[in-house]
C-alpha positions in Angstrom: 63.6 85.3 0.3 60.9 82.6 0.6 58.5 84.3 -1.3 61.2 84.9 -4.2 62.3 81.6 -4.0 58.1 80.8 -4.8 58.1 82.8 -7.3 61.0 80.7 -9.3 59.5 77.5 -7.9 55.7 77.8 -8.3 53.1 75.5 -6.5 54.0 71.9 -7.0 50.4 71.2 -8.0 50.9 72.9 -11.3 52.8 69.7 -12.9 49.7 68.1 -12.2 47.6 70.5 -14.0 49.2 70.9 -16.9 49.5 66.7 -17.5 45.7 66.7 -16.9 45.3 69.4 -19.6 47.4 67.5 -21.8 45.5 64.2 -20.9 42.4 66.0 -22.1 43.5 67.5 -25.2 45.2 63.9 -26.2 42.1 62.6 -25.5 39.8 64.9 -27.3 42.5 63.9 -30.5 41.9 60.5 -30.3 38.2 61.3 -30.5 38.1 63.0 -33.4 40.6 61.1 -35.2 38.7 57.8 -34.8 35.5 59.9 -35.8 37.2 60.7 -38.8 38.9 57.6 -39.6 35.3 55.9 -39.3 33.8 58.5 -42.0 36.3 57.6 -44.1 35.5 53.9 -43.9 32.2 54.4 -44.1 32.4 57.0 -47.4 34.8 54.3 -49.2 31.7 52.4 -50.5 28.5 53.0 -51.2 28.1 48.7 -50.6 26.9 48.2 -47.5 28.7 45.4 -46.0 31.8 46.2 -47.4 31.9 49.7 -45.8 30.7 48.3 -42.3 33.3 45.7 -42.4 35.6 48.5 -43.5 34.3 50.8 -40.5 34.9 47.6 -38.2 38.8 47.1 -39.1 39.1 50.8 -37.7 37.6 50.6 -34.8 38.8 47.3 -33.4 41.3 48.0 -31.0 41.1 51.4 -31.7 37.8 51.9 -29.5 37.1 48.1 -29.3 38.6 44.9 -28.7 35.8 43.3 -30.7 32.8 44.5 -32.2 29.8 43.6 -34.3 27.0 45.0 -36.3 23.4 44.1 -37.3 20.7 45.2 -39.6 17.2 45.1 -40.2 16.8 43.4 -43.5 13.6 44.7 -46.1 11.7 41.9 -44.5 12.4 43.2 -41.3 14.6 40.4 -39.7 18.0 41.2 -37.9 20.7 40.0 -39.4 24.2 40.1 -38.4 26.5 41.8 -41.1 30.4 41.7 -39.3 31.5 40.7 -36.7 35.1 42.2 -36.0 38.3 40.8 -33.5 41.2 41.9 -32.7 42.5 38.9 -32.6 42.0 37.1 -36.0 42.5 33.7 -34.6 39.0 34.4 -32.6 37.2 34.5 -35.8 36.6 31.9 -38.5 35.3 33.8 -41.3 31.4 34.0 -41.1 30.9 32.1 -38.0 28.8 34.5 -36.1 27.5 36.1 -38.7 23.8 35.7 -40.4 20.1 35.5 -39.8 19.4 36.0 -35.9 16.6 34.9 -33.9 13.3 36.6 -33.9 13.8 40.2 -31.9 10.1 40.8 -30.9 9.5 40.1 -26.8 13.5 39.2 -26.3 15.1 40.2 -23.2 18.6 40.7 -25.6 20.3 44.1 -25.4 19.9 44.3 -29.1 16.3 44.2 -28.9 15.8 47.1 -26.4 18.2 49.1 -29.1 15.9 48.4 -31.9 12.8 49.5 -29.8 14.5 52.8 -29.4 16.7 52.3 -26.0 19.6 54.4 -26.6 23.5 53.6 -25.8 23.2 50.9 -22.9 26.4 50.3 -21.4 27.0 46.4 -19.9 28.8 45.2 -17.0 27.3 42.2 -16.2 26.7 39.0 -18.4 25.0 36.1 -17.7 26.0 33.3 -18.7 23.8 31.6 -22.0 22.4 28.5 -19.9 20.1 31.1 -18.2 18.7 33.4 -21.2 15.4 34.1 -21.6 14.7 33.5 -25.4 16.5 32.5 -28.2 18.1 35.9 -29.4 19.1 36.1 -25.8 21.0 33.3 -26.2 22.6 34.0 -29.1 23.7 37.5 -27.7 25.4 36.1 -24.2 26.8 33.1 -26.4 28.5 35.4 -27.9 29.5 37.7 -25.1 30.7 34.5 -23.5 32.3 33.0 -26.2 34.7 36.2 -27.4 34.9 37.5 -24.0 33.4 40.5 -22.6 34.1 42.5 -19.6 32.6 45.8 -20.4 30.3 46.5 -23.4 27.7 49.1 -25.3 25.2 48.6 -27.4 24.1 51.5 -29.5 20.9 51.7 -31.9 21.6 52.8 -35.8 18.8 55.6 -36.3 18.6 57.5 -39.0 15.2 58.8 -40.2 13.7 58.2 -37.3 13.6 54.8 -38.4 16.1 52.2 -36.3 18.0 50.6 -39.0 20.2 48.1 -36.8 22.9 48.2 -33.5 26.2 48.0 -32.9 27.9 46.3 -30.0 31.5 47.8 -28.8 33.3 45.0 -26.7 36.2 45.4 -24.0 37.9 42.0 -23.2 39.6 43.0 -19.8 39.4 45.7 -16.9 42.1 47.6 -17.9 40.9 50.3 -20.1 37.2 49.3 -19.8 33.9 51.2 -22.0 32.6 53.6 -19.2 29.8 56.4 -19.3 31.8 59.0 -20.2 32.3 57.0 -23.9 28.4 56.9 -24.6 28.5 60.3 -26.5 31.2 59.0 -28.2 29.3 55.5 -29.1 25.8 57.5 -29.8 28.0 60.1 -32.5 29.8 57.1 -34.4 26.2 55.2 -34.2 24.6 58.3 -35.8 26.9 58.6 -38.8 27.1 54.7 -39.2 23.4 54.8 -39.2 23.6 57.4 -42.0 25.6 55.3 -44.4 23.6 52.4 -44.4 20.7 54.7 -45.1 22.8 56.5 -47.9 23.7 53.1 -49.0 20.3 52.2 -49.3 18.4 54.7 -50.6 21.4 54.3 -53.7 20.5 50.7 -54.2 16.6 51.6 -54.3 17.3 54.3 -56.5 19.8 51.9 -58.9 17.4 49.2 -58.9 14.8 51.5 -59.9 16.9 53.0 -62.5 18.0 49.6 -63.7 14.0 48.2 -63.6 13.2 51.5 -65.7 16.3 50.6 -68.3 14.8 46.7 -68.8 11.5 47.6 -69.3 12.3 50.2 -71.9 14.3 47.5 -73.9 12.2 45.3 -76.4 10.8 41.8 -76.4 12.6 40.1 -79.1 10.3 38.5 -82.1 8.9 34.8 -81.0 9.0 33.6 -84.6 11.2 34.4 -87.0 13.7 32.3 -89.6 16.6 33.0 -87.5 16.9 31.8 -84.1 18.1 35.1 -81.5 19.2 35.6 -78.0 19.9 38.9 -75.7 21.3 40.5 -72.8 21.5 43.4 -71.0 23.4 43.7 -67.7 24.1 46.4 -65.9 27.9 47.9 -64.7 28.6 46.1 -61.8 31.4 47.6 -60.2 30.1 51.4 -60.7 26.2 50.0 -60.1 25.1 52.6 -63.0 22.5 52.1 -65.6 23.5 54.1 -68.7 22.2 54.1 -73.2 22.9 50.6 -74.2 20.5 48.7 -75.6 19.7 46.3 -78.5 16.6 45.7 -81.1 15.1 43.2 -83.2 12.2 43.0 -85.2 10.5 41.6 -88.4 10.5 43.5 -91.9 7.5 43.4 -93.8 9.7 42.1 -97.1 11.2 38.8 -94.5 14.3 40.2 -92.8 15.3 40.5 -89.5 16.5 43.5 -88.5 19.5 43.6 -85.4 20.3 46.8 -84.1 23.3 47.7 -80.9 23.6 50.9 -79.9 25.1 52.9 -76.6 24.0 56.3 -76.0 26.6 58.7 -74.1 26.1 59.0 -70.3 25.6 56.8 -67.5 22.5 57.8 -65.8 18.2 57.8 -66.6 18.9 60.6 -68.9 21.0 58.6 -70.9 18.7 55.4 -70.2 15.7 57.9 -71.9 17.5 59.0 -74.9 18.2 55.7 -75.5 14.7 54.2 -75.6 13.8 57.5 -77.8 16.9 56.6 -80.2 15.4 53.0 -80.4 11.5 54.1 -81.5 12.8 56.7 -83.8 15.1 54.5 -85.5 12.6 51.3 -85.5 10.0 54.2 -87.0 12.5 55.1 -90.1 13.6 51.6 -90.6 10.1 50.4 -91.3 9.2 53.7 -93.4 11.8 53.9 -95.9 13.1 50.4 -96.3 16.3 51.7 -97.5 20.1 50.3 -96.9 21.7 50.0 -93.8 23.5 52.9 -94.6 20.8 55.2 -95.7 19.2 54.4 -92.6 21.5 55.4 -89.8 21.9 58.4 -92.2 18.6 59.2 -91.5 18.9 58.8 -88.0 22.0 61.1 -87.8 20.2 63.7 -89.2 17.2 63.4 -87.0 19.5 63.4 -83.9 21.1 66.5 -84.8 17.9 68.2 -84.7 16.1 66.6 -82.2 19.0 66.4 -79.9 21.6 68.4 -80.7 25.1 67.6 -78.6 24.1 64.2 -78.2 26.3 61.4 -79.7 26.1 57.4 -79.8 27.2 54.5 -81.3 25.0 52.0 -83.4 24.9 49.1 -85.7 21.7 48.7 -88.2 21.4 45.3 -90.0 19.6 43.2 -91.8 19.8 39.6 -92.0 18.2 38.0 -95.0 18.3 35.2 -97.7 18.0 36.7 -100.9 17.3 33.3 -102.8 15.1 30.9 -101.7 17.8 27.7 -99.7 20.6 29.7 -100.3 23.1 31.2 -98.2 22.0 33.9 -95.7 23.5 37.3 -96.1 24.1 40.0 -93.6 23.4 43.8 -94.5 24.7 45.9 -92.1 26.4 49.8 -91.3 28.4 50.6 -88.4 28.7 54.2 -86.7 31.8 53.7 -84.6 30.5 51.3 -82.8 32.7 47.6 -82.1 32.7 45.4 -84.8 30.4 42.5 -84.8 31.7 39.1 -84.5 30.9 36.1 -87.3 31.4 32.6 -85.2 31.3 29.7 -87.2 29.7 25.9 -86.5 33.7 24.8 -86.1 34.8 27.8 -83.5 36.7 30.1 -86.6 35.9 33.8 -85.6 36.5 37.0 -87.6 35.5 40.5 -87.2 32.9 42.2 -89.6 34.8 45.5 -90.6 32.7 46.6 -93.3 30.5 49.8 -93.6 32.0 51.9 -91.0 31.7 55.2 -90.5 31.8 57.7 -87.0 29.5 57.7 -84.4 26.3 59.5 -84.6 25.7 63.0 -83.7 29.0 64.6 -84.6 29.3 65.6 -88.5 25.2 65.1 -90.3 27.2 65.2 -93.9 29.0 62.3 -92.6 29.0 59.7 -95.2 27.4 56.2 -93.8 28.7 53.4 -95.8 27.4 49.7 -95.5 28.6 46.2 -96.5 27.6 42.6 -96.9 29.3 39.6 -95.6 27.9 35.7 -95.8 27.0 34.1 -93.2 28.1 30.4 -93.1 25.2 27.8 -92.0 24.6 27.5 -88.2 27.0 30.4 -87.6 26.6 32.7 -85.1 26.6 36.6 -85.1 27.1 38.5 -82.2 26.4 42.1 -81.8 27.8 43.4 -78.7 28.7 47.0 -76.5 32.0 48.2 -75.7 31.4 47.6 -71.7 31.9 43.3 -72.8 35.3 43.9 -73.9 36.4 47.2 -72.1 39.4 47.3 -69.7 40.3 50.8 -67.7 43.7 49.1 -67.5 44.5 47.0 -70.8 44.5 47.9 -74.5 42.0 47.1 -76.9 43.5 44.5 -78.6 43.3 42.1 -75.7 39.6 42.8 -74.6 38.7 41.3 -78.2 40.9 38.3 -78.3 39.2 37.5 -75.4 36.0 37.9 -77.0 37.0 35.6 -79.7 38.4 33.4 -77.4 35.6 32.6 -75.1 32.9 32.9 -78.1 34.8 29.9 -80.1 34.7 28.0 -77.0 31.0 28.4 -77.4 30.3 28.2 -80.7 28.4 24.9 -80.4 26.1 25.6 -77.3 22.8 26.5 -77.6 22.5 30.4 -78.2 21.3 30.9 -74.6 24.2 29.6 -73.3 26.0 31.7 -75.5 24.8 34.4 -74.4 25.1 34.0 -70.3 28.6 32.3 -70.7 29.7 35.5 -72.3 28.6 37.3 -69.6 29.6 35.7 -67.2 33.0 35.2 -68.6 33.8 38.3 -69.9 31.2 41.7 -68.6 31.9 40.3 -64.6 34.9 42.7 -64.2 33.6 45.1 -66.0 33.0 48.7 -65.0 30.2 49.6 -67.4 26.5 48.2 -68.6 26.7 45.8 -71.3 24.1 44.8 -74.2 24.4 41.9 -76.9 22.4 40.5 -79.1 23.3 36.9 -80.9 21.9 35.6 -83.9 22.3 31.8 -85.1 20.8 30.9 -88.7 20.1 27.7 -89.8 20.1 24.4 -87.5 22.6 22.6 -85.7 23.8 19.8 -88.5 22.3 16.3 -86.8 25.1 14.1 -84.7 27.4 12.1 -87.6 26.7 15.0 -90.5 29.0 16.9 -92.0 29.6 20.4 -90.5 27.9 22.9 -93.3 30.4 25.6 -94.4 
């Protein structure tokens, strides 16, 4: 009878058993869930602060009460990047972050990290008055001022290189960091210290990319009878180089010749063909002397057979007067690239929509008309890619009345000025690289004179 009535009953301990299991497994979920939740933030963004700010939010309180992370900058200071509470009212925005104290000799945890200490858990704080340097300091000021009871600090390695620490901060006793959370602290320092390597190895390689893209564009002529200006800027949201570009030079006969163009792609290949487009098409423009038109012919059928599958957009001109103080004349062809835009002296703007024709490298019978338009003294003519007035998330239509809008407001500065308050105004929010070329002709009328038409 008793040993039946076991058998329905079981040992009491088994309650206990089971709730541990179950204590375990919960806790082994909450693991990997912050793990992934931390990937996440830190694959969101390939900007560095913006992901590790991103990775803080998740872990405070999630592993944290507060937290923080520094770097080694490329002149091999430490610098702190975020600093993260769960209670925003801790935190005025920025206050703890910045340049820190020198790290060489300090008796701060952070230092022993970035010698290659690994996860050091903290119990004990002094309090600042009795630090032994001045990153010291600033580490149990800190400490002191946002509370610790229990912390660790973890090195970011990656490379065998130590790129920077994190500190993991409990306020109070209750659920305090212990030993058994080191592993835990050493795998999210690992991948953290990964992404800031990731995320820095893409900026070399952008800047590199981007450094390689400027040099391949061309000094623009240091005397000429027009007066001209240039840009190039690369997309600053996607942080890709790509085949826009712009050219200028001298013809033998007295013109100036203005060419825009945007090769497809967004990478160094594209950046390549581009600078290869811009030789070849300087070398025919200077050889045969011909029209606009006849020109980006040319160029269309030397595409085709140099580099077949690849397409662009381009505008060849040629700005000239054709008798001696009279009025200057554009000469220009368009394959489907944006229109360029005539600014007067008094702010009146109009689009160029002569001599178009499709973009290069699609149809070599295509037909390549050109046009002529006047251009009014001390106008201003603005060549321009489509990344200036391009919106993922608006028509058209409204990019260029912006254009038009911001380059009236300008139409009296100096052409420099023209040229950077475009940008700035207009290419900032953009998601591609962006090229223009302005050019002004004849001289700003003197103060009192009559505005030229």
């Amino acid at each position: 009878m008793c040993a039946d009535r076991d058998r329905h009953h079981g040992d009491p301990t088994d309650g206990d058993d089971a709730y541990e299991v179950d204590r375990k497994v919960q806790y082994a979920l909450d693991r990997l869930t912050l793990l992934i939740n931390a990937a996440e933030a830190l694959a969101s963004t390939l900007d560095e602060e913006t992901g590790l700010r991103r990775l803080c939010h998740t872990l405070v309180p999630g592993l944290a009460d507060w937290c923080a992370v520094d770097l080694v900058d490329r002149r091999g200071r430490l610098r702190r990047i975020v600093v993260e509470h769960r209670d925003a009212d801790r935190l005025s925005p920025g206050l703890y972050e910045g340049l820190l104290p020198p790290t060489e000799g300090s008796a701060a945890a952070v230092a022993r990290a970035l010698q290659g200490a690994g996860p050091t858990l903290l119990t004990d704080f002094l309090p600042p008055h009795r630090a032994a340097d001045s990153l010291h300091a600033r580490e149990l000021e800190l400490f002191d001022r946002m509370t610790a009871d229990t912390a660790v600090v973890a090195p970011l390695r990656a490379r065998r290189q130590v790129l920077g620490v994190i500190t993991l901060v409990r306020t109070t006793s209750e659920a305090p960091l212990d030993e058994d959370g080191l592993s835990l602290v050493e795998d999210l320092a690992h991948r953290v210290a990964l992404a800031v390597d990731n995320s820095r190895l893409h900026f070399e390689a952008q800047h590199t990319a981007e450094r390689l893209q400027r040099s391949l564009l061309p000094d623009l002529p240091a005397e000429g009878p027009v007066e001209l200006a240039a840009r190039y800027q690369a997309a600053v949201a996607a942080a890709r180089v790509g085949g826009d570009w712009y050219d200028a030079f001298l013809m033998p006969e007295g013109a100036t010749a203005l060419i825009i163009g945007d090769v497809a792609g967004h990478d160094l290949r594209a950046a390549v063909t581009m600078s290869q487009m811009r030789n070849m098409l300087r070398g025919i423009a200077c050889d045969r002397k011909e029209p606009p038109g006849k020109i980006l012919a040319r160029l269309d059928a030397a595409t085709h057979i140099l580099y077949p599958h690849q397409t662009l957009t381009c505008i060849y001109a040629l700005v000239e007067r054709p008798v001696a103080d009279g009025p200057w004349q554009l000469h220009y062809a368009v394959a489907g690239h944006p229109a360029p835009l005539l600014v007067t002296w008094d702010g009146v703007t109009r689009f160029l929509d002569g001599g178009r024709s499709m973009m290069l490298g699609v149809d070599p019978d295509e037909h390549r008309p050109d046009d002529k338009a006047v251009l009014p003294a001390n106008s201003t003519l603005l060549f321009y890619t489509d990344g200036l007035v391009e919106r993922r998330d608006e028509v058209l239509d409204r990019g260029l009345a912006r254009l038009r809008q911001h380059a009236a407001a300008l139409a009296r500065e100096p052409l420099e000025t023209f040229c950077d308050e475009l940008l700035n105004g207009l290419a900032a929010a953009g998601t591609d690289d962006v090229a223009l070329i302005a050019v002004r002709v004849g001289a700003a009328p003197a103060a009192g004179a009559a505005t030229a038409e």
